[in-house]
C-alpha positions as CSV (number, residue, x, y, z in Angstrom):
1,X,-57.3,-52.4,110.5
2,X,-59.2,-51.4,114.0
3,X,-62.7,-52.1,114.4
4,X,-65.5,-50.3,116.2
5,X,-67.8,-52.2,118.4
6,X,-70.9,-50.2,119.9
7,X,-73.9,-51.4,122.1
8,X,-77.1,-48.9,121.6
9,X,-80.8,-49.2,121.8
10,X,-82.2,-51.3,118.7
11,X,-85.2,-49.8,116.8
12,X,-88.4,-51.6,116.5
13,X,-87.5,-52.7,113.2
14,X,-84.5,-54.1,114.6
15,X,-86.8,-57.0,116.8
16,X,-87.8,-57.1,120.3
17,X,-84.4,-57.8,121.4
18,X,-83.9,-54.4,123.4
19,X,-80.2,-53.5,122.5
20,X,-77.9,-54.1,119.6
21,X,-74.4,-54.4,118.9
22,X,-72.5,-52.7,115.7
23,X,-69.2,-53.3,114.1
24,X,-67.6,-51.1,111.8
25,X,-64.2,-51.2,110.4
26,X,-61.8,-48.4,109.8
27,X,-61.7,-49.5,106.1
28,X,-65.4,-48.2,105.6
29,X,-68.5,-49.8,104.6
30,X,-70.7,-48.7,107.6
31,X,-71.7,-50.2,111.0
32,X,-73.4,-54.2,110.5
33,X,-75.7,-55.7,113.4
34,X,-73.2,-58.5,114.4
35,X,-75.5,-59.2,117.7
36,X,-79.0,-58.8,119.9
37,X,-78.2,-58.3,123.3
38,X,-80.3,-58.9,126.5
39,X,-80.7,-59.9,130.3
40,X,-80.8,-63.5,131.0
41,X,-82.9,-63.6,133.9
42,X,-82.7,-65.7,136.9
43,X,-85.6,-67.2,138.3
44,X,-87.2,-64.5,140.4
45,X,-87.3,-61.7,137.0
46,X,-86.3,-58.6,136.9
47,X,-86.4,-58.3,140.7
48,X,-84.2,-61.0,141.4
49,X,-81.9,-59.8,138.9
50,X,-81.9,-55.9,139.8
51,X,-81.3,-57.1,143.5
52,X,-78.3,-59.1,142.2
53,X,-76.5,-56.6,140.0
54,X,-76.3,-54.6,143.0
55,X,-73.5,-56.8,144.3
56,X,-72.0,-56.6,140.6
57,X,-73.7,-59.9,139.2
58,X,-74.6,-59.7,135.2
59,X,-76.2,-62.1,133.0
60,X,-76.5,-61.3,129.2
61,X,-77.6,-63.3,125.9
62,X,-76.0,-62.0,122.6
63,X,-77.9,-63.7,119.9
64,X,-76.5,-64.4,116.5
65,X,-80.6,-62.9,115.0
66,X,-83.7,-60.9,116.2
67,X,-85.4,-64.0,116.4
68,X,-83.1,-65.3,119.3
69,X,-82.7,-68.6,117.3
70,X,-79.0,-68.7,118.0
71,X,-77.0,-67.5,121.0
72,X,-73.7,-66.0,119.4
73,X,-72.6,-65.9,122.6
74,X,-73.4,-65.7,127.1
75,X,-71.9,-63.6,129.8
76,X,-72.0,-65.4,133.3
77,X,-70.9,-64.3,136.8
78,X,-68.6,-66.6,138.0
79,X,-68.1,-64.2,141.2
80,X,-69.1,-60.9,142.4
81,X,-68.1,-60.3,146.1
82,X,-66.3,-57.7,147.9
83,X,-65.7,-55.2,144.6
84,X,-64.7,-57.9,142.4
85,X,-66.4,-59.5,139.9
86,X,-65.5,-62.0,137.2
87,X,-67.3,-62.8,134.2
88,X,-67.3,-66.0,131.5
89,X,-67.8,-65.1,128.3
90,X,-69.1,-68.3,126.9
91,X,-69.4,-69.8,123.1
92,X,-72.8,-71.3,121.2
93,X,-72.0,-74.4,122.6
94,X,-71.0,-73.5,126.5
95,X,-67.1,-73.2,126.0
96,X,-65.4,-70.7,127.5
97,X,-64.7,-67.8,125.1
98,X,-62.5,-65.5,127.4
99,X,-63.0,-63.8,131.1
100,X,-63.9,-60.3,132.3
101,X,-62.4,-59.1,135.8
102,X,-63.7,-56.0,137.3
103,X,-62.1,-54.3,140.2
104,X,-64.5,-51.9,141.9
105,X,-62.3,-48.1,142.5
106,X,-60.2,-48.9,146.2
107,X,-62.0,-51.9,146.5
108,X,-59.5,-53.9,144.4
109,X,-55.9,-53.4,143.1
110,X,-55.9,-49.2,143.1
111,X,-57.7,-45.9,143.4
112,X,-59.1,-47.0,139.4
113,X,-61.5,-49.3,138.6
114,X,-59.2,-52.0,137.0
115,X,-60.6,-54.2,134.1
116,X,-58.9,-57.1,132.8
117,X,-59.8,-59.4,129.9
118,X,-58.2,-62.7,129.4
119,X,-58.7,-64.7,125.8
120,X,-57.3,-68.3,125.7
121,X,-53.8,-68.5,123.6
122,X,-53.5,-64.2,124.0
123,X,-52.0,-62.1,126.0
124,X,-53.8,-60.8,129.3
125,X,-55.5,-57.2,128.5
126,X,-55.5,-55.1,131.7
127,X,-56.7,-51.3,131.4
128,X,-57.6,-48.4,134.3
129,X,-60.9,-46.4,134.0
130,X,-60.0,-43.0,133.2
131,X,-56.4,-41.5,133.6
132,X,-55.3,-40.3,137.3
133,X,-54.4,-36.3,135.7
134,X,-58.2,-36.8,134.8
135,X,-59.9,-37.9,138.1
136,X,-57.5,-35.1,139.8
137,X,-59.0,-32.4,137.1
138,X,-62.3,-33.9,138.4
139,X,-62.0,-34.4,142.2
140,X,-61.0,-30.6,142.5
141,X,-64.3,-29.5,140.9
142,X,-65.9,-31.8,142.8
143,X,-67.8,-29.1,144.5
144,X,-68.6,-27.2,141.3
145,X,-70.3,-30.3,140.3
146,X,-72.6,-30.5,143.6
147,X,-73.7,-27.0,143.3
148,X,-74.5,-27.7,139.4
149,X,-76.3,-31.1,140.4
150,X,-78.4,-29.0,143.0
151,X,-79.3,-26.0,140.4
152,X,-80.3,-28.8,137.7
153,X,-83.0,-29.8,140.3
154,X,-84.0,-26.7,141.4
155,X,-84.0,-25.0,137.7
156,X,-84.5,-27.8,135.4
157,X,-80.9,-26.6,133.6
158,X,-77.1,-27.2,133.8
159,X,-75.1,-30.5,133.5
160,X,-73.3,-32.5,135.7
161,X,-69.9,-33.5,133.8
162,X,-69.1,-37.3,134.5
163,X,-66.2,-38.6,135.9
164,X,-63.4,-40.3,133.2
165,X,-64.6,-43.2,131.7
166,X,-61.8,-43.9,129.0
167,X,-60.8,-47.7,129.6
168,X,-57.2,-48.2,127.3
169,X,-56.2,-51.8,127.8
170,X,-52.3,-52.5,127.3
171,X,-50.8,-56.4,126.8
172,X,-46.9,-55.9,127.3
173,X,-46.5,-53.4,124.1
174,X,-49.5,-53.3,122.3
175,X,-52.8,-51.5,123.0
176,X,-55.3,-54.1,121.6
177,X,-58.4,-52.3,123.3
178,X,-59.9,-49.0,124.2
179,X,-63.7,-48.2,125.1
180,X,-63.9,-43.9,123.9
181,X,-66.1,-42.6,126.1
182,X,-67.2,-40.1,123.5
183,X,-68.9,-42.5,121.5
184,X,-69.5,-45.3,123.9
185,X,-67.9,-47.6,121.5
186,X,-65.0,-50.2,122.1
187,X,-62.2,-49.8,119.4
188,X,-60.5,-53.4,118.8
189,X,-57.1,-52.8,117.2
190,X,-55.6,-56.4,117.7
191,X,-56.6,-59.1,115.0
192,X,-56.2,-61.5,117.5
193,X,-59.2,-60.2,119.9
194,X,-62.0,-62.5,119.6
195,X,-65.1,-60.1,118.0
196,X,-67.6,-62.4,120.6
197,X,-65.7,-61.4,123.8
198,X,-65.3,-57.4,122.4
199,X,-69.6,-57.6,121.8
200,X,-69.7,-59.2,125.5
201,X,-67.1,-56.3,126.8
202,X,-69.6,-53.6,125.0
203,X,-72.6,-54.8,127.4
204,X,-70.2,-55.2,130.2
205,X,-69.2,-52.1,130.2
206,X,-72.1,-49.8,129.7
207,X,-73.9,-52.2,132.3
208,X,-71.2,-49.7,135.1
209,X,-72.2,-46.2,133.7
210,X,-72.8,-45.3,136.8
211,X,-75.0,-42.4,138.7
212,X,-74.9,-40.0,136.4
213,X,-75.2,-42.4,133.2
214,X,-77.6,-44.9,131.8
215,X,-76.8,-48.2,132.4
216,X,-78.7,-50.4,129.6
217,X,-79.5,-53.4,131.9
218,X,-80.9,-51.4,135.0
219,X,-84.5,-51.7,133.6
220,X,-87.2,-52.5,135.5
221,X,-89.3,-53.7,132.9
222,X,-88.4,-55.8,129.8
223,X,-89.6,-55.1,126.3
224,X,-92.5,-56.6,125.0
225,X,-92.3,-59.6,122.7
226,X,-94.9,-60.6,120.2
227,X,-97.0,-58.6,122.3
228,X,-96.5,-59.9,125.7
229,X,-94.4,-58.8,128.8
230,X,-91.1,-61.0,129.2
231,X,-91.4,-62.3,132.7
């Protein structure tokens, strides 16, 4: 049985919390809040942490409730340097959960970006953004796409299509991960795949949608709680 994990936009009955991750399972019974996701800023705000997410530095909170009484679970840079960035998934308590690696497009191991997640006791996941018959398709309208981007501007119409973004994650065999770009969800299919580090992956990954999507954590302001800014 697969499950669905999805990061979107919480409601204002949902809490304060900005975003929220769903789970559903193939079996039925409709999406469940499993956590409340958000920045942890550094000291310094939003500006210090806009300033470091340039050089691919994240820092996220997934509480267990709106009321951010429990943390289900913390993303951490470990590094972020020269297209490569690692990230600690880390427990309630501070113990490591599992790792993230991302490898920036040419800047690491290939012409893809390259992400790989490692769980303690499991096999190490490593999947490619997009396939390479894909980003061909897409390099050679390339220049369709610039004169569509200029139009939208000039005419307020037309859309630019966005490069691959289907991540399918393969541990010798088995395919225990893949984020559908179509829905912006991450489907688990391994029992084994810890649903903390799949929540953490979710935020992760739509924290890189790039120019021409909406990366959740690029704010510049944070929502208000109980009626005052988050500083």
């Amino acid at each position: 049985m697969s499950r669905a994990v999805t990061l979107r936009r919480a409601t204002a009955a949902e809490g304060d919390v900005g975003h929220v991750v769903e789970l559903a399972h193939s079996a039925g019974g409709g999406p469940r809040i499993v956590a409340h996701v958000e920045r942890e800023l550094p000291e310094g705000g939003i500006p210090a942490y806009l300033a470091a997410r340039k050089s691919g530095a994240r820092s996220f909170v997934l509480w267990a409730d709106p009321g951010r009484r429990t943390r289900m679970a913390t993303v951490v840079t470990a590094s972020a340097t020269h297209g490569v960035a690692t990230y600690r998934v880390l427990d309630t308590h501070g113990g490591l959960i599992g790792t993230v690696v991302r490898e920036q497009a040419l800047r690491g191991k290939g012409l893809r970006t390259r992400w790989t997640v490692a769980q303690a006791g499991c096999p190490e996941a490593v999947g490619y953004k997009g396939r390479v018959f894909w980003w061909y398709v897409w390099w050679l309208l390339s220049g369709v796409q610039v004169a569509i981007a200029v139009g939208s501007l000039l005419n307020d119409g037309g859309e630019v299509a966005r490069g691959p973004r289907r991540v399918v994650w393969r541990a010798g065999g088995e395919v225990p991960l893949e984020f559908r770009s179509d829905g912006d969800e991450i489907q688990v299919r391994a029992h084994w795949v810890d649903q903390r580090l799949a929540a953490a992956l979710s935020a992760l990954i739509r924290s890189f949608d790039g120019w021409l999507g909406s990366p959740w954590d690029d704010e510049k302001e944070e929502r208000k709680r109980t009626g005052r800014a988050k500083k």
